[in-house]
Structure formats: C-alpha cells, structure tokens
C-alpha positions in Angstrom: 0.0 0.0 0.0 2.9 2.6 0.6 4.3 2.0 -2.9 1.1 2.7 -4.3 0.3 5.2 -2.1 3.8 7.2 -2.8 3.3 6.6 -6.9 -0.4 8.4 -6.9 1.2 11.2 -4.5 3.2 11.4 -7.2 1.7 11.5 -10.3 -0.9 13.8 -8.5 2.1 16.1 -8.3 3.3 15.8 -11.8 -0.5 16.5 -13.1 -0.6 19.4 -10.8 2.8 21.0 -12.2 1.6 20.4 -15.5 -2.2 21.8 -15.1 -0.2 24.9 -13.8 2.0 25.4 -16.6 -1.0 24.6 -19.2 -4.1 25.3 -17.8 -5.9 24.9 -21.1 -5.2 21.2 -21.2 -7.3 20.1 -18.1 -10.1 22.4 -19.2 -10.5 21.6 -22.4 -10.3 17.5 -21.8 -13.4 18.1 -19.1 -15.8 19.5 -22.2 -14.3 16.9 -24.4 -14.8 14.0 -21.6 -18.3 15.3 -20.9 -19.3 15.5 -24.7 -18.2 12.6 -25.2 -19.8 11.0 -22.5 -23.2 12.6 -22.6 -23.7 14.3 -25.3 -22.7 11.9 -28.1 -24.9 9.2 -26.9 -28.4 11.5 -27.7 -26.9 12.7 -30.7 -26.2 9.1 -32.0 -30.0 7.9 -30.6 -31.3 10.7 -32.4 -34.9 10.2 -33.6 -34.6 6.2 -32.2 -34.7 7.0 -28.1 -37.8 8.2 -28.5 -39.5 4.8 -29.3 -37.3 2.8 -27.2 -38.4 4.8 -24.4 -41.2 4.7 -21.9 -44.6 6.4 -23.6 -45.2 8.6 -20.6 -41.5 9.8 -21.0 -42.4 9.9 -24.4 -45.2 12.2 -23.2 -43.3 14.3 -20.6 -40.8 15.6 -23.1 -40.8 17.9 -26.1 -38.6 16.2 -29.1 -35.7 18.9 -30.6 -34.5 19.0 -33.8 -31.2 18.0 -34.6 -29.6 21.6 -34.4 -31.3 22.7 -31.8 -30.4 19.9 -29.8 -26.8 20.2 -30.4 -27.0 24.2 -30.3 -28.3 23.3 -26.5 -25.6 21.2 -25.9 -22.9 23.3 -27.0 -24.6 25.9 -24.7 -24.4 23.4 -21.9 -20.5 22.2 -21.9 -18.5 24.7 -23.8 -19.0 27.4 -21.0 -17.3 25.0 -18.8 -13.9 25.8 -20.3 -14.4 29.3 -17.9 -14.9 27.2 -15.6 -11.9 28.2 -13.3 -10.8 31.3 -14.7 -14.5 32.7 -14.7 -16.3 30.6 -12.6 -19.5 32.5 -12.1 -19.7 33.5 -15.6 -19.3 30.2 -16.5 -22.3 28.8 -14.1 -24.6 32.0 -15.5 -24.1 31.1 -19.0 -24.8 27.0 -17.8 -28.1 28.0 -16.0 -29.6 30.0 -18.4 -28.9 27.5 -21.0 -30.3 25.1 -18.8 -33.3 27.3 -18.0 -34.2 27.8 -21.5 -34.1 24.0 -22.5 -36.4 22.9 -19.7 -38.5 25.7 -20.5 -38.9 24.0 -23.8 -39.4 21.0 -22.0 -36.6 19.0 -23.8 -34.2 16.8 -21.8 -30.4 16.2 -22.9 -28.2 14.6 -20.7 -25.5 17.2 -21.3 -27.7 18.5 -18.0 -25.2 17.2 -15.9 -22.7 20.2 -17.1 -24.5 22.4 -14.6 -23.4 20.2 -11.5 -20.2 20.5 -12.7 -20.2 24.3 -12.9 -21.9 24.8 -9.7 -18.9 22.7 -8.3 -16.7 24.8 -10.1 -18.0 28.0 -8.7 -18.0 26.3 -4.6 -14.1 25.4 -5.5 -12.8 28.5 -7.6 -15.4 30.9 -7.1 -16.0 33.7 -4.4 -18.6 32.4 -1.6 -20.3 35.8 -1.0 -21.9 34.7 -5.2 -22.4 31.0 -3.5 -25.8 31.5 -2.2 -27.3 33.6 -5.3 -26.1 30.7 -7.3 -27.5 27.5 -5.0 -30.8 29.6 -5.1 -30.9 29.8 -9.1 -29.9 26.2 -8.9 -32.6 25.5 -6.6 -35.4 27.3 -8.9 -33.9 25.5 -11.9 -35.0 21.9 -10.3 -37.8 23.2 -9.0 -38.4 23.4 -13.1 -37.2 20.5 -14.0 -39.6 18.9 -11.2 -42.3 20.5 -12.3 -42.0 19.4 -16.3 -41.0 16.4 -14.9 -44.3 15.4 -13.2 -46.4 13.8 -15.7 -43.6 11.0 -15.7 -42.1 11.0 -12.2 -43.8 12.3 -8.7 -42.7 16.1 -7.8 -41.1 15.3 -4.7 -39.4 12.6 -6.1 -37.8 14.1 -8.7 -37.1 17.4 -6.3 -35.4 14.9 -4.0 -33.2 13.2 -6.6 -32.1 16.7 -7.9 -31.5 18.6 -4.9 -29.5 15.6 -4.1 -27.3 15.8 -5.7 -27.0 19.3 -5.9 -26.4 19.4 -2.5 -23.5 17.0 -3.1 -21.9 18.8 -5.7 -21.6 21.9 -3.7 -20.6 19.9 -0.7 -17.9 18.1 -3.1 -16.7 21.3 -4.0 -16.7 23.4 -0.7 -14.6 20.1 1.2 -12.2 20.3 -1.9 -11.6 24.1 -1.1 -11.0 23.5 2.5 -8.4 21.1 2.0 -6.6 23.3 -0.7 -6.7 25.8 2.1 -5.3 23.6 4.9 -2.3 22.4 2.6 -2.2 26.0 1.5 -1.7 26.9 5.4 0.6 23.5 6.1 2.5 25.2 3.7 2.9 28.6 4.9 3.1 27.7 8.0 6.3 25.8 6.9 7.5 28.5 5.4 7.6 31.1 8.1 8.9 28.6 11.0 11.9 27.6 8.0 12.6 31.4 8.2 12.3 31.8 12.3 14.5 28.8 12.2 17.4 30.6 10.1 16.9 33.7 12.3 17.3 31.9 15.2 20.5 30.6 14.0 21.6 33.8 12.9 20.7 35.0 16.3 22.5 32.2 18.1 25.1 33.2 15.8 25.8 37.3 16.9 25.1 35.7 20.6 28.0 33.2 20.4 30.1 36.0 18.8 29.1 38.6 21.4 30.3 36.0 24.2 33.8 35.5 22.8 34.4 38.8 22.4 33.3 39.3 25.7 35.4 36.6 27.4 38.7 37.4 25.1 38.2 41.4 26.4 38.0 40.1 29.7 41.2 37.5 29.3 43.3 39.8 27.1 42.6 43.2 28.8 43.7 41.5 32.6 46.7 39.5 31.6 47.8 42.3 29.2 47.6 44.9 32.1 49.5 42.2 34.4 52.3 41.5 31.3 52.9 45.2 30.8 53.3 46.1 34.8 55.4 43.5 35.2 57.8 43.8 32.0 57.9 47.7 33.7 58.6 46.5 37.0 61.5 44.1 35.9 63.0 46.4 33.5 63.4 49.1 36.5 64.6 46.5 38.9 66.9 44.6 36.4 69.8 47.0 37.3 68.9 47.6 41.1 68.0 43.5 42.0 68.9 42.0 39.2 67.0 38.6 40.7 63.3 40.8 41.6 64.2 41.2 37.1 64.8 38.0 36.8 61.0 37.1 39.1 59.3 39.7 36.8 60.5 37.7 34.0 59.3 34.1 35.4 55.8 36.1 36.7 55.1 37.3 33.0 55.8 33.8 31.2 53.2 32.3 33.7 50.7 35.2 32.8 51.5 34.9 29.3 50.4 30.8 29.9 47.9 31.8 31.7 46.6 33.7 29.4 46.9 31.3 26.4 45.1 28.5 27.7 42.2 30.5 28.6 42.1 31.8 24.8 42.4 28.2 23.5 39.6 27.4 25.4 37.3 30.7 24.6 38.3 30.3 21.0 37.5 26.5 20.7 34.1 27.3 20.5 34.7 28.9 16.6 35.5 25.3 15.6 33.4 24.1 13.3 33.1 20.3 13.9 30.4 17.7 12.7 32.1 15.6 15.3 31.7 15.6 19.3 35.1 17.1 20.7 38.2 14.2 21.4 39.1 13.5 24.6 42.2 15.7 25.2 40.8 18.1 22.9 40.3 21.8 24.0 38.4 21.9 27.5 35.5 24.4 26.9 34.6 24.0 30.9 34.9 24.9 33.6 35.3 28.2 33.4 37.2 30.3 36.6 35.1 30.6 39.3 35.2 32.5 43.1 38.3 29.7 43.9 40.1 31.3 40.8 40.2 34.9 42.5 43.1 33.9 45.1 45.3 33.4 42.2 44.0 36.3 40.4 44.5 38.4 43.3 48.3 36.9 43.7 48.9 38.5 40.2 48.0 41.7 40.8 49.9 41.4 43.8 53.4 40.5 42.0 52.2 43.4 39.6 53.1 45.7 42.6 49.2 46.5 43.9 48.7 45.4 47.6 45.6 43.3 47.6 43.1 42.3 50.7 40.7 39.7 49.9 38.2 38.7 52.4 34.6 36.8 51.7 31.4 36.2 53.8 29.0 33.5 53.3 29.3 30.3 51.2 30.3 31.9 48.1 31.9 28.2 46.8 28.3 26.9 46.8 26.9 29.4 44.3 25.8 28.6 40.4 28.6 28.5 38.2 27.0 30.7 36.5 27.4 33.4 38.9 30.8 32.2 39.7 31.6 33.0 36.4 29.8 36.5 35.8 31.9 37.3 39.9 35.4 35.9 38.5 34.6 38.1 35.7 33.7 41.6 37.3 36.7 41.0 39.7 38.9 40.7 36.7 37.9 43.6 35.0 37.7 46.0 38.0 41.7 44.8 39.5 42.9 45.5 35.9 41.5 49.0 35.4 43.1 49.7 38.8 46.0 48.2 37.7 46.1 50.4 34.4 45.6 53.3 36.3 46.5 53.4 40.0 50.4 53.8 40.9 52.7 50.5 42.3 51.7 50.6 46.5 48.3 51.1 45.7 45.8 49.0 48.0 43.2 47.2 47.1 40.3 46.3 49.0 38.2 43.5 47.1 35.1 41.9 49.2 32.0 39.1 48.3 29.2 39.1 50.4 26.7 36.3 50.1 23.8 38.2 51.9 20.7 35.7 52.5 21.4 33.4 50.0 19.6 36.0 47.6 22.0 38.5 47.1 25.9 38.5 45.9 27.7 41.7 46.9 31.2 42.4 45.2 32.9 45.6 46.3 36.3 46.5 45.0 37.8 50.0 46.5 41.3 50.8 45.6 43.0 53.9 47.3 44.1 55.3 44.0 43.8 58.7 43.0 40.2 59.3 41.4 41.4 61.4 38.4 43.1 58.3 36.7 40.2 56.6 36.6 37.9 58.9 35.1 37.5 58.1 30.9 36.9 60.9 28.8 34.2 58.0 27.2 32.5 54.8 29.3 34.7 52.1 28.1 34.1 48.6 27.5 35.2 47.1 30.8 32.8 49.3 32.1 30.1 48.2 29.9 30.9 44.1 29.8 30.2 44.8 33.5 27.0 45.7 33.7 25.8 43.5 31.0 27.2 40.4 33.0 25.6 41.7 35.9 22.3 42.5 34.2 22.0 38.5 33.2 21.2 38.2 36.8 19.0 40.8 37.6 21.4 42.8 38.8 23.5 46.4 38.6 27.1 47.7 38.4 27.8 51.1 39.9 31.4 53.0 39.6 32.8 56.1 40.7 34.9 57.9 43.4 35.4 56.3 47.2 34.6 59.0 49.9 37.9 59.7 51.4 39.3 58.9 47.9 40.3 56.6 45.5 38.0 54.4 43.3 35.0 52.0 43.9 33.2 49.2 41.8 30.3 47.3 43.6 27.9 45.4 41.9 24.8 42.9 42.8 23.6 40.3 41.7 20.8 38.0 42.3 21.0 34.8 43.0 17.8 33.8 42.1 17.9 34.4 38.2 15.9 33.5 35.5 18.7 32.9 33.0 22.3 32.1 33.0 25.3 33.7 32.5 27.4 33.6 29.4 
C-alpha cells in the first residue's frame, strides 16, 4: 500500500505541475470527456430513443431538432472551459442554458454540465456569489420537477435533484478546504523555516558577542599584568637584578595563563560535525570564586597590595554566577591596575547576603582622576551587561575619602544564565 500510495502522490504532483503550466489542457479534456460522454450518446439515438423509451417519458418531453439539440448542448458544456478562470460566468451562461431547454421542456443529458459548474463556482469561485447561485440552482430543479411530473412524482424528482446538488456543492466546498489547509501546512512551513534561520543567525551574533566578551576580559587583565610586570623588571633589572629576573618568570606564567584560557574561549569557533576528542580543548569549567586567590596573587606581583576577604558560602553558588563574579573582579583589578600607581591598596570583598544576594565591592586607594575616561569604556560596559544577566546592577565612581570604587549585585535567584 505505501508504494502505491507514494506513486499516486506522485503522479498527482506531476498533473498538478503540468495543469499549472497549461491550464488549457485540463479544461478543455473536461468538455471533451463530458461531450463525449453525454452528449454523443443523444446525438447518436437521435430520432430512435424516443420509441425505445417509456410512452409517458415519451409524453413528458418535447422532441428537438437535430440543431437545436446540439445548439443546447454546445450551450451546456462549452462554458465550462471558464470554468476556473471565470467561474460565475461560466455557471450563469450553464443556468440559463439550462433554464431555456427545460423551458422547452426537452431533456439532454449534457444536463449534468450544470453540477459541474456549480462545483466549479463552490471550488474557484468567491462564496459571497455561492448563495445567489444555490438559489438559481434550486429554482432551476424546482423546473425540472415541475415538467417532470407527468412521468415522475414532484417530490421525487425534487429529492433526486436537490441531491445531488447538495453533493456537488458539498464536493466542492470540502475540496476548497483542503486546498486551504495544505495551502496553510504550507505557509506555515515556510515562516517557522525562516524563524529557524533567524534563530541561527541570532544564536550566531550571541555566540560571537560571548567570545568577544570573554577574550576582552582575558586579554585586557593578563595584558595589564604583562605590561606592569615587564615595567617592574626592566626598573629592577639594574637595582636586584634577581626581583628582574622574578618579573620575568611572573610574566611567562601570565602569558600561559593567558593562552590556555584563549584556546579554550576560541575553541568554540570550531566548526566540527564531530563531538570534541578527549584531550581536545576543554571548553569547561570556566574560573570561578576559587580562581580569585590566584588572580588576586597576580596583581599582587604586579606591585598592587591586595586584601581579599569573603562572607558566606560563596563556593556553593551557580557557576554561572561564579563566572559572571570571577569576571567583574577581573575587570575592576585591571583598570586599577592600568591606572592606580605601584603601592596602591586594594580592598576586594564578596558578600553572600541571604542566600539571595551577591555583593562584590572593590575599592582601591588610588587617586580618582586616573580613573575617570573621557568615554565609558568597555570594561565598564561588559560589566554591567554580566551583571544585568542576573538581575542585577554595576555602579562606579569615586570612594569618599578617595580613591576608586566598583560594587555590583547580583541575584541569586535568576531567571537565565550567564554567558
């Protein structure tokens, strides 16, 4: 049944492709099919139907000529070439040809052709015309009932015709809702294929916002700590030559440092049908809270004085905040670093306050005019949209009694994650 099934679905494709690249064809072989099919058979029993027939049919019916009878006919089926393009013209022209042969009381077969065009007009047509056109149909069997009567019983023959009627409107109107569904399925596929491509492309510009993101973070810090530290040794190189020679061993471990964490940002740009090897690239984890000791160390041998101290459970938290903590830290200990002078202290706090709130205050006592931008930059910036992830805010400016403060919050109750 599935081969069948998949051949029809098939060749229903191929006729549809072809009826919309000639339209002509499938019209035209509908008046041919129904001419040949009810009209030649009264034009071939011409003049010999009659006698074959029941008398009271015999009776009931007027006998045409010849050329009137074909002149009816070719009223009947050749307006149903329109059928589609015009489909109310085409069911006018049928009715009143229809109308004017029962008038004359005559009976053709080629009758049928106004079924076909009132199915026509439920498929193709506009429904607002649909009910003017059931009610001519309707007055047209009431006719044909009435002419009818000396052979068949009015309500007989009003049964049989309405009957079908009714069926081919019903035929047609379920045809049009189907053609409407697909037409929807279709649609409907169409939009959610373009959703789904700008989804991707979304994804996309996220992913790339990340990296640039994390690589500011990485490169900015380490850079900062490389540059102090290649300043500190190159003083010191003729004073203790061996505080040089620390500089030196300080800045190859930043410079490590530093690489790994770019291998692993950046192995997220590789494009791989393939799940990662192990050994490959470690994407995760990413530093967390117990990565700020060593951060802190650093800045330290970078000539800042440092004092770390945390409240609460800060190594049970989300890695997420973790993250989006290590992160802030980082970026607040390098501007200070860029900008305060060697013997500066630092005072860098976390506060876990009630299990719903993550405190991070970094206060250096650094003069306040360094830190001051002519324009926000994007430390600054990265900052507040990391904290922002978690419901939270980033506020900067001068210390009262001077120097330089950075405290953000965030909530540990967020409805997303952090990059």
């Amino acid at each position: 049944m599935g081969p069948l099934v998949a051949r029809l679905s098939r060749g229903g494709q191929r006729l549809r492709q072809a009826d919309r690249t000639h339209p002509w064809v499938l019209d035209t072989t509908v008046v041919v099919l129904v001419f040949l099919t009810f009209c030649l058979p009264d034009l071939l029993h011409f003049g010999a139907g009659d006698a074959d027939g029941p008398r009271r049919f015999r009776l009931a019916f007027t006998r045409l000529p010849f050329g009137g009878m074909l002149a009816l006919q070719a009223g009947l089926v050749l307006p149903l070439l329109w059928r589609r393009r015009r489909p109310m013209a085409a069911f006018a022209a049928v009715a009143a040809v229809f109308v004017l042969q029962w008038v004359l009381g005559a009976a053709l077969r080629a009758d049928i052709a106004l079924f076909i065009a009132l199915y026509s007009l439920a498929l193709h047509g506009r429904l607002r015309q649909l009910p003017w056109a059931c009610a001519a149909t309707a007055g047209a069997m009431v006719l044909v009932a009435v002419r009818a009567s000396t052979a068949v019983s009015v309500w007989d023959a009003l049964f049989f015709l309405l009957s079908t009627t009714t069926a081919a409107l019903a035929l047609g109107l379920m045809v049009r809702i189907r053609r409407a569904q697909l037409a929807g399925l279709r649609d409907r596929a169409a939009r959610l294929e373009v959703e789904r491509d700008q989804r991707s492309r979304l994804a996309t510009a996220t992913e790339r916002t990340r990296v640039a993101r994390e690589m500011h973070d990485i490169v900015g810090h380490n850079l900062a700590v490389i540059i102090t530290l290649a300043d500190a040794g190159a003083y010191a190189t003729d004073i203790a030559p061996e505080r040089g020679k620390e500089a030196l061993q300080l800045i190859g471990d930043t410079g490590r440092q530093a690489l790994g964490e770019l291998r692993r940002v950046l192995g997220v740009l590789r494009e791989t049908a393939e799940s990662p090897a192990p050994g490959g690239p470690e994407l995760s984890p990413q530093p967390g809270i117990a990565d700020i000791g060593a951060l802190c160390a650093n800045v330290r041998a970078a000539g800042l004085e440092v004092v770390y101290r945390t409240s609460g459970d800060v190594d049970t938290l989300d890695n997420g905040v973790q993250l989006t903590a290590y992160r802030i830290v980082q970026e607040a200990l390098t501007n200070t670093l860029k900008h305060a002078d060697t013997g500066t202290r630092v005072h860098l706090a976390l506060l876990v306050e009630g299990d719903t709130r993550l405190t991070i205050r970094v206060r250096d006592t650094g003069p306040t005019t360094q830190h001051k931008p002519h324009a926000e930059g994007h430390g600054l910036v990265g900052m507040r949209e990391r904290a922002a992830l978690y419901g939270g805010s980033v506020s900067a400016g001068p210390a009262g009694g001077g120097g330089w403060s950075v405290e953000a919050i965030l909530d540990l109750t967020p409805q997303g994650g952090a990059w």
